[in-house]
C-alpha positions as CSV (number, residue, x, y, z in Angstrom):
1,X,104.4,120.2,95.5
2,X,106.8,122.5,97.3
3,X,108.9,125.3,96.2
4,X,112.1,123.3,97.4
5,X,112.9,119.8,97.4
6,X,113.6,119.7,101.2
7,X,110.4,120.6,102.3
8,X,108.2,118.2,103.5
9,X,105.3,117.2,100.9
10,X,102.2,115.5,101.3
11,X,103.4,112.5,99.8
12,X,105.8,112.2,102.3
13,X,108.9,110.5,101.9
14,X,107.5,108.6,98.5
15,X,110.8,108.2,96.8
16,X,108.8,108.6,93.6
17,X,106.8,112.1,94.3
18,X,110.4,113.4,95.3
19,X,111.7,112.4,91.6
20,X,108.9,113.7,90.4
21,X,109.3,116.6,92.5
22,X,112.9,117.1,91.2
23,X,111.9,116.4,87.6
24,X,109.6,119.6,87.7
25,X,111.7,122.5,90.2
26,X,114.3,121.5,87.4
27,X,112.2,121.8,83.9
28,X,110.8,124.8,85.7
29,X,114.4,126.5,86.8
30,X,115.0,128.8,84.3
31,X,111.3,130.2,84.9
32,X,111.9,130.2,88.6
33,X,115.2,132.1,87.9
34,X,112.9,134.8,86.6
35,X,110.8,135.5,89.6
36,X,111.3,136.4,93.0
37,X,111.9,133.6,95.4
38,X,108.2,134.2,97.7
39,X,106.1,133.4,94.0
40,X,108.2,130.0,93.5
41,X,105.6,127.7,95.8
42,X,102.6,129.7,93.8
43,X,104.3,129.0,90.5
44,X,105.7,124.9,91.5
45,X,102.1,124.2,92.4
46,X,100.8,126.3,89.1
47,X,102.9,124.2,87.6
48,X,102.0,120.9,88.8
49,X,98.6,121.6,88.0
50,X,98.9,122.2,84.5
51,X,100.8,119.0,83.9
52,X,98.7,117.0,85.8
53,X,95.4,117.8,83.7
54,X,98.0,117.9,80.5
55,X,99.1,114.3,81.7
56,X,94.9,113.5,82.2
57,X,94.3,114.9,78.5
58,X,96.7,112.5,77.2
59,X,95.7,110.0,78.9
60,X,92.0,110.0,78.4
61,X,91.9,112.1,75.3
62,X,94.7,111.4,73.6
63,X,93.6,112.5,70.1
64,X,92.4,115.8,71.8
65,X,95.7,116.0,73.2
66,X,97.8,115.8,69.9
67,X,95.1,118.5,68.9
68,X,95.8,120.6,71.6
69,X,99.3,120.4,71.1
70,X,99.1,121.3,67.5
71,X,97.5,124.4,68.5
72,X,99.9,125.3,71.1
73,X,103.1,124.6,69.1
74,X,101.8,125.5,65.3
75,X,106.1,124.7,64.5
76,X,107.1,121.6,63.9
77,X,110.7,122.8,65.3
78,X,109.2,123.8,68.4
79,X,106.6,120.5,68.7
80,X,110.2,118.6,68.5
81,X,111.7,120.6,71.1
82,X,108.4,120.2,73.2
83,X,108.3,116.4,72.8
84,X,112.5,116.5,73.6
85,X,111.7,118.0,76.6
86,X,109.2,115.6,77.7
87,X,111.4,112.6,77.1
88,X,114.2,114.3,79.2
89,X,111.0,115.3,81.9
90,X,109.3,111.3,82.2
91,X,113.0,110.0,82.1
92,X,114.2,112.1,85.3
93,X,110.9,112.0,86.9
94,X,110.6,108.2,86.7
95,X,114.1,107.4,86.4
């Protein structure tokens, strides 16, 4: 992952990693909005690491996984707006 979407990767030119590229620089804009520009590659790649072992919860623990969001998001308003922002996230991501 890359801290802009013109920069080479090392998926190359995969159509898909650059919609999945997209998909994060912009669920992560307002973030990136709040920090200066030379932390944005630090904080793309944070980012793409958390999801990715978020995404390998789900998929292998998924019961853990509703756990773990529980804890996180002890709301139910804010569980909604989490699982919104997912939908909006895997739509753009896989299109």
């Amino acid at each position: 992952m890359t801290a802009h979407p013109n920069e080479a990767t090392t998926h190359g030119e995969d159509p898909g990693w650059r919609r999945y590229g997209q998909a994060l620089l912009h669920s992560m804009a307002e973030v990136r909005a709040e920090v200066p520009e030379d932390v944005h590659p630090i904080l793309m790649e944070t980012a793409d690491y958390w999801l990715s072992l978020g995404l390998a919860i789900g998929v292998q623990q998924p019961e853990a996984a509703a756990r773990l969001i529980r804890l996180i998001e002890t709301e139910e308003p804010e569980r909604a707006e989490l699982a919104s922002d997912a939908e909006h996230f895997v739509a753009e991501a896989l299109g």
